[in-house]
DSSP file (Angstrom, degrees, kcal/mol; ACC not computed):
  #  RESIDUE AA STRUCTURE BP1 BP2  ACC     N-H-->O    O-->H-N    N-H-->O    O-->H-N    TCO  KAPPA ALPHA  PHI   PSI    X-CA   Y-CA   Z-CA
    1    1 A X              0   0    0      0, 0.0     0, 0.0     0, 0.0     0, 0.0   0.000 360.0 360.0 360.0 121.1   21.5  210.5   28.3
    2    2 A X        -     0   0    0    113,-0.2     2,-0.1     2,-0.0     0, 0.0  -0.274 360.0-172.4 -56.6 155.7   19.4  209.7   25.0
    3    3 A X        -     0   0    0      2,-0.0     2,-0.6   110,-0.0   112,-0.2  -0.705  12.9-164.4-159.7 130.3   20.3  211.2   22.0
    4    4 A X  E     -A  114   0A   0    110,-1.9   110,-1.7    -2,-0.1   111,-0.0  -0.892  16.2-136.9-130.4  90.3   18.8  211.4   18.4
    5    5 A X  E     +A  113   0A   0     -2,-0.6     2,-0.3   108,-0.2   108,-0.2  -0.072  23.3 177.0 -32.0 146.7   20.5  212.6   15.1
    6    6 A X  E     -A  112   0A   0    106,-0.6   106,-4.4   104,-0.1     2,-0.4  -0.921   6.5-164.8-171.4 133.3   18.9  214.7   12.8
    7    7 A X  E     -A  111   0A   0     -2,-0.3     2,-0.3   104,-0.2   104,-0.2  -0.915  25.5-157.7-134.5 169.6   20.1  216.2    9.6
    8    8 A X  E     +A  110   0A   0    102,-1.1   102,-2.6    -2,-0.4     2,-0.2  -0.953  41.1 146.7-123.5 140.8   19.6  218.6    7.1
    9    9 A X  E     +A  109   0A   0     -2,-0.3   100,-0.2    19,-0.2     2,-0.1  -0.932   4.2  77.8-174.0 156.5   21.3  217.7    3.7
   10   10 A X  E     -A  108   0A   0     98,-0.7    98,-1.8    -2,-0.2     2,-0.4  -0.187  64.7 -80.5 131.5-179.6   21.6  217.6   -0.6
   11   11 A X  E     -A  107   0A   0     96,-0.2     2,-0.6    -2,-0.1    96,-0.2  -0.834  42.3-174.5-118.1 152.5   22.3  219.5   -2.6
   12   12 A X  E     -A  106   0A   0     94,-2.7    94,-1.2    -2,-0.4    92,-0.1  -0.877  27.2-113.9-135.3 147.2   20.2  222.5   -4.3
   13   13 A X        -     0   0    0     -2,-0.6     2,-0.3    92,-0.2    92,-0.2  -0.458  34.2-179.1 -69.6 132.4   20.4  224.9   -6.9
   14   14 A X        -     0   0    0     90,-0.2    90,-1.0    -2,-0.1     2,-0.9  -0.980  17.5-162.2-140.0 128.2   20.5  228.4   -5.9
   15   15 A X        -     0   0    0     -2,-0.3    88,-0.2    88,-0.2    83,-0.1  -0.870  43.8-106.3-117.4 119.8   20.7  232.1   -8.1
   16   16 A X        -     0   0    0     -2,-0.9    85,-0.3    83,-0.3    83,-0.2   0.326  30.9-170.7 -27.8 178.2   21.8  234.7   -5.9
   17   17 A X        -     0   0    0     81,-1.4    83,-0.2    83,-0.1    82,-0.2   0.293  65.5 -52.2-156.4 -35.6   19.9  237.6   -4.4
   18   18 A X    >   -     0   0    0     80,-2.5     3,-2.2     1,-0.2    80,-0.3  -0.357  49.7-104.4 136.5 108.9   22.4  239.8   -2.9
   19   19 A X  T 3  S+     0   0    0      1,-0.3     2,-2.5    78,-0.2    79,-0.2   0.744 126.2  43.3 -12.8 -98.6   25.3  239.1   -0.4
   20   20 A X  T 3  S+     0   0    0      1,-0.2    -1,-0.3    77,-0.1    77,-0.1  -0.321  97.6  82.1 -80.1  48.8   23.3  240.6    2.0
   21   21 A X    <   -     0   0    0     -2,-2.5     2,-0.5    -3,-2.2    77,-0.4  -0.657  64.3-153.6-164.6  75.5   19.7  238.9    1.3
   22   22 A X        -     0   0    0     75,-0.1     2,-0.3    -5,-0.1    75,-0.2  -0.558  11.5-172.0 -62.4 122.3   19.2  235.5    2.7
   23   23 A X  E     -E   96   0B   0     73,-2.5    73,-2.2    -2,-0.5    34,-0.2  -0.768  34.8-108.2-101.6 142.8   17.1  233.2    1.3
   24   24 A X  E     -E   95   0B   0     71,-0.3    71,-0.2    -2,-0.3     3,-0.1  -0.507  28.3-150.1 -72.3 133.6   15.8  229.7    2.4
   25   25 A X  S    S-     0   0    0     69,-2.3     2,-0.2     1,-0.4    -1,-0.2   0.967  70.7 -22.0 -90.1 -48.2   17.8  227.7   -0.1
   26   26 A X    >   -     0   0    0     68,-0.5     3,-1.4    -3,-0.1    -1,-0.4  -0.912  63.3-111.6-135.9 168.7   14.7  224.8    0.0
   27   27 A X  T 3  S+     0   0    0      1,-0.3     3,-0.2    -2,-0.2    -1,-0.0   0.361 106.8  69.8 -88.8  11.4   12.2  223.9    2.2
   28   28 A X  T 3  S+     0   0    0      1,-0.1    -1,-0.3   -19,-0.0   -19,-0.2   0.145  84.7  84.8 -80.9  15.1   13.4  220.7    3.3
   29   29 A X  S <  S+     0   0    0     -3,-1.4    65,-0.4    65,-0.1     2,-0.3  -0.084  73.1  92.9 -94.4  44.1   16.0  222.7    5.0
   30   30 A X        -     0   0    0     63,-0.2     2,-0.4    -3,-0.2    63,-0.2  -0.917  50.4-172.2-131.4 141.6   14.1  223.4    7.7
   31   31 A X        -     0   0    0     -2,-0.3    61,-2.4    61,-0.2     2,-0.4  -0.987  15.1-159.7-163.4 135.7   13.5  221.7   11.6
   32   32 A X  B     -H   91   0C   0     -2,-0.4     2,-0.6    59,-0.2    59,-0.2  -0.833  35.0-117.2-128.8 141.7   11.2  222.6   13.8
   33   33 A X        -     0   0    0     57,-2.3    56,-5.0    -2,-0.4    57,-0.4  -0.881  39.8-123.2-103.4 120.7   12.9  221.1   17.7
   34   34 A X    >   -     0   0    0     -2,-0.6     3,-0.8    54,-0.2     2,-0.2   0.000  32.9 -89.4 -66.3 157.6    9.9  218.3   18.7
   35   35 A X  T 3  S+     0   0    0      1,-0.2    -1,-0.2    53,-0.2     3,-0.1  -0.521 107.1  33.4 -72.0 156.6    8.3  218.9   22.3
   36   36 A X  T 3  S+     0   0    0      1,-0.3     2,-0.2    -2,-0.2    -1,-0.2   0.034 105.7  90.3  87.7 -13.6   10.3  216.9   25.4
   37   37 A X  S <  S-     0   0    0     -3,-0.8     2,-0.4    50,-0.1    -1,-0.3  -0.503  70.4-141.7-121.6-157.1   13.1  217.3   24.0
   38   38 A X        -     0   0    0     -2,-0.2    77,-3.3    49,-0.1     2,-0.2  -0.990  23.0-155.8-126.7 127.8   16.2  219.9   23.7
   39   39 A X  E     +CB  86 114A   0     47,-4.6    47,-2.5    -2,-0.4     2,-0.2  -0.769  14.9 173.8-102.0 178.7   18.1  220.6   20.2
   40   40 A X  E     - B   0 113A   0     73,-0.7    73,-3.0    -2,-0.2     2,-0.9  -0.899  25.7-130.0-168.0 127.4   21.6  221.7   19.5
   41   41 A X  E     - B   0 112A   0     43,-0.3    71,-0.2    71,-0.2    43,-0.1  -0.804  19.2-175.5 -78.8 105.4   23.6  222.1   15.9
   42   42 A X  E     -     0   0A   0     69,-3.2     2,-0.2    -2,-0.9    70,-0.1   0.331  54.2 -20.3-116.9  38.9   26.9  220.6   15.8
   43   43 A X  E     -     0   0A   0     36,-0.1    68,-4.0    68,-0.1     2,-0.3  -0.653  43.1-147.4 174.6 172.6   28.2  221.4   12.6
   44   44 A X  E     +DB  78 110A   0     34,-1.3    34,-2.3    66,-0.2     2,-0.5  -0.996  13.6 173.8-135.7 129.3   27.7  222.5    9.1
   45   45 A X  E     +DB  77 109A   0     64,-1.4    64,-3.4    -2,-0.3    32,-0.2  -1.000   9.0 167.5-141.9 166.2   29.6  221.8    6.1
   46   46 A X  E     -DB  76 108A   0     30,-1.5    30,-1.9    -2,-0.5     2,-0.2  -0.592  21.3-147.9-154.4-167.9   28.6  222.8    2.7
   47   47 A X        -     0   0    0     60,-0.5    27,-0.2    28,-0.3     2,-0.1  -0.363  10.8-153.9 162.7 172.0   30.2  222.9   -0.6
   48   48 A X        -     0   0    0     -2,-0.2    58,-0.2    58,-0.1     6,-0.0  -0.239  10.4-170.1-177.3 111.3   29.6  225.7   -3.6
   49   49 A X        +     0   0    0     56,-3.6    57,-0.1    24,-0.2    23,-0.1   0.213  52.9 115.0 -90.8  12.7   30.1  225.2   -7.4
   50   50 A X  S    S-     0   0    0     55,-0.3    23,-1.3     2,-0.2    54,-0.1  -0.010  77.1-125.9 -63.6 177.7   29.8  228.5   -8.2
   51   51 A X  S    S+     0   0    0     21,-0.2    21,-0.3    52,-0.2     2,-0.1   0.500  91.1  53.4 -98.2 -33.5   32.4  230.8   -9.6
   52   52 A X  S    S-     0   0    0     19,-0.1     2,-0.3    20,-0.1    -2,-0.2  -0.404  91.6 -79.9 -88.2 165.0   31.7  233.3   -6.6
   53   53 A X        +     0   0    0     18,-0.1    46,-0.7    -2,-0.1     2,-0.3  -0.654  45.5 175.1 -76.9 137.4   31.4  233.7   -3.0
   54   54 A X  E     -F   98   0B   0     16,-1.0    16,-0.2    -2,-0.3    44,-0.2  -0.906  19.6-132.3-146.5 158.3   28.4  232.6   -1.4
   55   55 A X  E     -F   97   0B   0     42,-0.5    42,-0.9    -2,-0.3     2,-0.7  -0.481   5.2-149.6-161.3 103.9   27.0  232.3    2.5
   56   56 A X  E     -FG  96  68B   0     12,-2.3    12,-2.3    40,-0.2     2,-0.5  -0.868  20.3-157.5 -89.2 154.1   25.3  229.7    4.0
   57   57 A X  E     -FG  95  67B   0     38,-3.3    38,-2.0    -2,-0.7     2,-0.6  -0.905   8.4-165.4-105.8 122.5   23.2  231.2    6.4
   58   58 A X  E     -FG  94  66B   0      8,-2.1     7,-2.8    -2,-0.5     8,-2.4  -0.922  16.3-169.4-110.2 133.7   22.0  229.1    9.4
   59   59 A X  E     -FG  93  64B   0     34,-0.9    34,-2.3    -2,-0.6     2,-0.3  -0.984  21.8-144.0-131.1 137.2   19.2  230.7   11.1
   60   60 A X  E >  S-FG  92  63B   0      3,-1.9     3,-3.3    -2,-0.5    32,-0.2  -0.859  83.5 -30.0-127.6 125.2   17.2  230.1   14.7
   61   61 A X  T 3  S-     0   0    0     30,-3.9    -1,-0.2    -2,-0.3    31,-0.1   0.750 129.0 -38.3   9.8  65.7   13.3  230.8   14.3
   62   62 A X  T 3  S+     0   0    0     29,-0.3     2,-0.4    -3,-0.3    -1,-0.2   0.221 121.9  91.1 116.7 -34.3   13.6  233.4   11.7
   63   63 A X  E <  S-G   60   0B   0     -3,-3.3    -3,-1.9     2,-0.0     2,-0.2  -0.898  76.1-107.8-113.5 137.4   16.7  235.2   12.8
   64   64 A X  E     +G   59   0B   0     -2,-0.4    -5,-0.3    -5,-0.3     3,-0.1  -0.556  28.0 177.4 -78.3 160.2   20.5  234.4   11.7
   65   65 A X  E     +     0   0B   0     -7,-2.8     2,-0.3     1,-0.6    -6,-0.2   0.379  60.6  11.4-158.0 -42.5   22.3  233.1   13.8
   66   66 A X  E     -G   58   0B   0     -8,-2.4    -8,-2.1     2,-0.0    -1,-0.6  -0.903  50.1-145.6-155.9 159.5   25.8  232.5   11.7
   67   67 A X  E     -G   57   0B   0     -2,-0.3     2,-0.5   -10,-0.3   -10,-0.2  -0.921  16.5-168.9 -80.9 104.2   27.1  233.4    8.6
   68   68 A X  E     -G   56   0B   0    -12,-2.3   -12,-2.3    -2,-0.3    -2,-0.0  -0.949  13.9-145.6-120.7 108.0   29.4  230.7    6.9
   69   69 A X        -     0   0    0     -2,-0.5     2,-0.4   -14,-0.2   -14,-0.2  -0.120  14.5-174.1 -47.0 137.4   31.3  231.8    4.0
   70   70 A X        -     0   0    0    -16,-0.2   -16,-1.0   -18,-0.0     2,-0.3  -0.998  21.7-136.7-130.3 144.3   31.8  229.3    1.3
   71   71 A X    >   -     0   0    0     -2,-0.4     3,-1.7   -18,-0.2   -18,-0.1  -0.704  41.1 -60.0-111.1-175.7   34.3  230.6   -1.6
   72   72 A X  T 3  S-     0   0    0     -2,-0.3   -21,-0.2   -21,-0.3   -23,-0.1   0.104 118.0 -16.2-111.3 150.3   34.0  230.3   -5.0
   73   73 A X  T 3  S+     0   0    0    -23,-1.3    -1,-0.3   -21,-0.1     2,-0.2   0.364 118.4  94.3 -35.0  60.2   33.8  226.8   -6.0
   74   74 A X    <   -     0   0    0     -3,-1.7     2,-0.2   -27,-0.2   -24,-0.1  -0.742  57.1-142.2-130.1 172.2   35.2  225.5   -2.5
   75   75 A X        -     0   0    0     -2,-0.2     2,-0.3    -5,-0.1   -28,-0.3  -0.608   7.3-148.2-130.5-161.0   33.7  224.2    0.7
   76   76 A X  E     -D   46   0A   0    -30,-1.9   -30,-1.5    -2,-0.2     2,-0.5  -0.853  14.9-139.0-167.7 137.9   33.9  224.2    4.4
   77   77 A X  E     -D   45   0A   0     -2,-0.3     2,-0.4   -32,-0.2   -32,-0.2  -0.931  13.9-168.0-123.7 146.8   33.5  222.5    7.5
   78   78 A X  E     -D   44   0A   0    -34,-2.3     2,-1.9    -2,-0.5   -34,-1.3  -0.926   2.7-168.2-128.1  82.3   32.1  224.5   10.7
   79   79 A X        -     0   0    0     -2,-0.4   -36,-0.1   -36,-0.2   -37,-0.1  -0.510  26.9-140.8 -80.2  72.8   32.5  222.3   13.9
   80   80 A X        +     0   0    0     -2,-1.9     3,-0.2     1,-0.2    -2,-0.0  -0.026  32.0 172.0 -34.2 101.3   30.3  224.7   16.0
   81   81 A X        +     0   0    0      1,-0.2     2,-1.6     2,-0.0    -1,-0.2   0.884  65.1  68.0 -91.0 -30.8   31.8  224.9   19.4
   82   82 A X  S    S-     0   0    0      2,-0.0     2,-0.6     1,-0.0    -1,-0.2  -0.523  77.6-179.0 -67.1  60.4   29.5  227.8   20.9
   83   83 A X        -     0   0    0     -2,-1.6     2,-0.4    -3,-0.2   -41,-0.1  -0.579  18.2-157.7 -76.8 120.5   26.3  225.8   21.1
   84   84 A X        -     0   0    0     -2,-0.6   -43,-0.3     1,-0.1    -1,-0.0  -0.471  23.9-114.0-101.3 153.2   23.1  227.0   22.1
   85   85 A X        -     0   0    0     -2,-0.4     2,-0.4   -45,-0.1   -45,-0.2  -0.024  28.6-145.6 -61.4 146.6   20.2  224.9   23.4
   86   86 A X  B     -C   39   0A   0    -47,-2.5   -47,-4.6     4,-0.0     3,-0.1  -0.944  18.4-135.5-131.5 127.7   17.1  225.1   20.9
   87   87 A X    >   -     0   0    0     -2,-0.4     3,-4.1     1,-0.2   -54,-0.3  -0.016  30.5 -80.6 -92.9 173.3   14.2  225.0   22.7
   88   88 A X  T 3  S+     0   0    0      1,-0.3   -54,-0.2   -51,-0.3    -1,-0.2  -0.363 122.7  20.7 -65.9 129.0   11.2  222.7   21.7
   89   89 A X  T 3  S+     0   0    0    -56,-5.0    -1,-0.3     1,-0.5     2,-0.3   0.592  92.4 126.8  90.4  -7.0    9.3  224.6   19.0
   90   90 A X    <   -     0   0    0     -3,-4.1   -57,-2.3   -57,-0.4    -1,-0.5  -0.790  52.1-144.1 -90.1 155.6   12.3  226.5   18.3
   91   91 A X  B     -H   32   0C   0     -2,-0.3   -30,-3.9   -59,-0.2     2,-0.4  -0.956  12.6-165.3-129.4 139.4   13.1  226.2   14.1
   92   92 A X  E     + F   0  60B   0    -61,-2.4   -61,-0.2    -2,-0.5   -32,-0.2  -0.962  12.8 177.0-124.3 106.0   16.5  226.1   12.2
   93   93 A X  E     - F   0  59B   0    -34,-2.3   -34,-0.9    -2,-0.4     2,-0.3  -0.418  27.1-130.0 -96.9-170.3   16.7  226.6    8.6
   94   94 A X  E     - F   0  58B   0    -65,-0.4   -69,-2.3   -68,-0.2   -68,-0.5  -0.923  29.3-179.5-140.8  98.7   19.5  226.8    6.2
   95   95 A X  E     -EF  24  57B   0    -38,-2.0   -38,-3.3    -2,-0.3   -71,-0.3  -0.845  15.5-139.7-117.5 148.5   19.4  229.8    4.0
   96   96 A X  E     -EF  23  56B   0    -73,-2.2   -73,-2.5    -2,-0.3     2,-0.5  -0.657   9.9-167.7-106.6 147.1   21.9  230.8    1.1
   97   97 A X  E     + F   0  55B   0    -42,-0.9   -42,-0.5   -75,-0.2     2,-0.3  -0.997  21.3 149.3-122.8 153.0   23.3  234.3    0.2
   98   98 A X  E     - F   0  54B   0     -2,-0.5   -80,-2.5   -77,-0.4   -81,-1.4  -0.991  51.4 -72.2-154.5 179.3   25.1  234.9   -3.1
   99   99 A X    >   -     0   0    0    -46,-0.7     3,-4.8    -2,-0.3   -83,-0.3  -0.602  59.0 -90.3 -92.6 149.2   25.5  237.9   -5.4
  100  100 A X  T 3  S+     0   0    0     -2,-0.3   -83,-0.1     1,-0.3   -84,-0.1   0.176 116.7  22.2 -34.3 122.2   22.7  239.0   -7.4
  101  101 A X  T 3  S+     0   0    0      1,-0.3    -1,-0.3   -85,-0.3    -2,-0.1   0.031  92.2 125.2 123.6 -45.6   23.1  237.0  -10.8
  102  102 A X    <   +     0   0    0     -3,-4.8    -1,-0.3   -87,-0.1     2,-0.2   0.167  35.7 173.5 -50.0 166.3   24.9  234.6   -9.3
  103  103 A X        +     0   0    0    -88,-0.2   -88,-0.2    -3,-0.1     2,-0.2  -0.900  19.8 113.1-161.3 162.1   23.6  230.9   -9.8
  104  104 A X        -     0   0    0    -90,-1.0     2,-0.3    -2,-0.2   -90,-0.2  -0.562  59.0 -79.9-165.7-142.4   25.2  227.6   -8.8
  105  105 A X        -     0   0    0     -2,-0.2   -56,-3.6   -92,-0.2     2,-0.4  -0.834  26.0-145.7-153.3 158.7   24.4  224.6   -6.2
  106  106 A X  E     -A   12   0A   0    -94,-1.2   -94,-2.7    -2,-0.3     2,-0.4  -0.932   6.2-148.2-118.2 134.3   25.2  224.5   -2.8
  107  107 A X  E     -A   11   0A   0     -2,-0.4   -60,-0.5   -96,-0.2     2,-0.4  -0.954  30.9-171.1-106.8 118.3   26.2  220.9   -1.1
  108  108 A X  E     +AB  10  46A   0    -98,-1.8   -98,-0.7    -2,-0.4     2,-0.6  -0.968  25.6 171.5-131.2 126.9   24.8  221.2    2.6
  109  109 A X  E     +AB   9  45A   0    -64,-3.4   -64,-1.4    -2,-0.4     2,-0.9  -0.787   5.2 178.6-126.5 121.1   25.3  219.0    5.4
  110  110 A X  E     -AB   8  44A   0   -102,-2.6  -102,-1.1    -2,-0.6     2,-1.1  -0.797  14.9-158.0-114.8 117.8   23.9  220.4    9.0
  111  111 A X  E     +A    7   0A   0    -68,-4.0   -69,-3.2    -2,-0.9     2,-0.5  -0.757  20.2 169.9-109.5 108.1   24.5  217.8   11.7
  112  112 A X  E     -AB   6  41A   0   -106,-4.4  -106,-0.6    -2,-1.1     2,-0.4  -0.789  19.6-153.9-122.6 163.6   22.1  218.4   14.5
  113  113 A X  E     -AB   5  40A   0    -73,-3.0   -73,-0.7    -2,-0.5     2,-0.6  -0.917   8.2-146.4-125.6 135.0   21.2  216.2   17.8
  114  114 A X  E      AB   4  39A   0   -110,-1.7  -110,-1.9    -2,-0.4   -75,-0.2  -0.917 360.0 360.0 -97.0 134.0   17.8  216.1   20.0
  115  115 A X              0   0    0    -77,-3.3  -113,-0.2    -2,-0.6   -76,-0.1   0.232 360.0 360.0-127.3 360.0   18.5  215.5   23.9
C-alpha cells in the first residue's frame, strides 16, 4: 500500500474570539483530500505561548471534529487513535479558540497521510 505524508505546520499569531468561537487560525491550514485517493489524520501537536487556555480546533469540511485543549503557555501531543477515512474532496482545517482579548501564537503540527 502507497502512502503520502502531508502536513499542516508553523506557527501563527492568534487574538482570541471566545472559547466557544472557532476561527481558522491561517489559511495555509487548510487540505482539501486529492481525488483517488483516501486521507486520514494521525496526530496533532501544538504548542501555545499565551498566558491562557486556548483550543486547537481540527475540523472535517466545515464541521469540528475535535477539540484539543492546549493550556496556558504549554503544549500537547494528540496521537489520534479513532481515525476516520476522509474522503476525496473532503477538507481539514485547523482552527484556534481562545478567550476574547486573549492574543498569543499557536505552534501547530497536524500529521496527516493520503492512501
Amino acid at each position: 500500500m502507497m502512502t503520502t505524508p502531508r502536513f499542516l505546520q508553523g506557527a501563527f499569531a492568534f487574538e482570541g474570539q471566545g472559547l466557544d468561537k472557532p476561527t481558522l487560525l491561517h489559511p495555509s491550514l487548510t487540505y482539501t483530500v486529492p481525488e483517488g485517493v483516501t486521507g486520514q489524520v494521525l496526530y496533532v501537536r501544538a504548542g501555545n505561548s499565551s498566558d491562557e487556555l486556548a483550543s486547537v480546533v481540527l475540523t472535517f469540511d466545515g464541521a469540528p471534529a475535535r477539540w484539543l485543549p492546549v493550556g496556558a503557555k504549554g503544549d500537547m501531543h494528540v496521537s489520534l487513535r479513532v481515525v476516520e477515512d476522509l474522503l476525496a474532496g473532503s477538507t481539514v482545517e485547523i482552527h484556534y479558540a481562545a478567550p476574547a482579548g486573549v492574543s498569543g501564537t499557536l505552534v501547530v503540527d497536524c500529521g496527516l497521510v493520503e492512501v
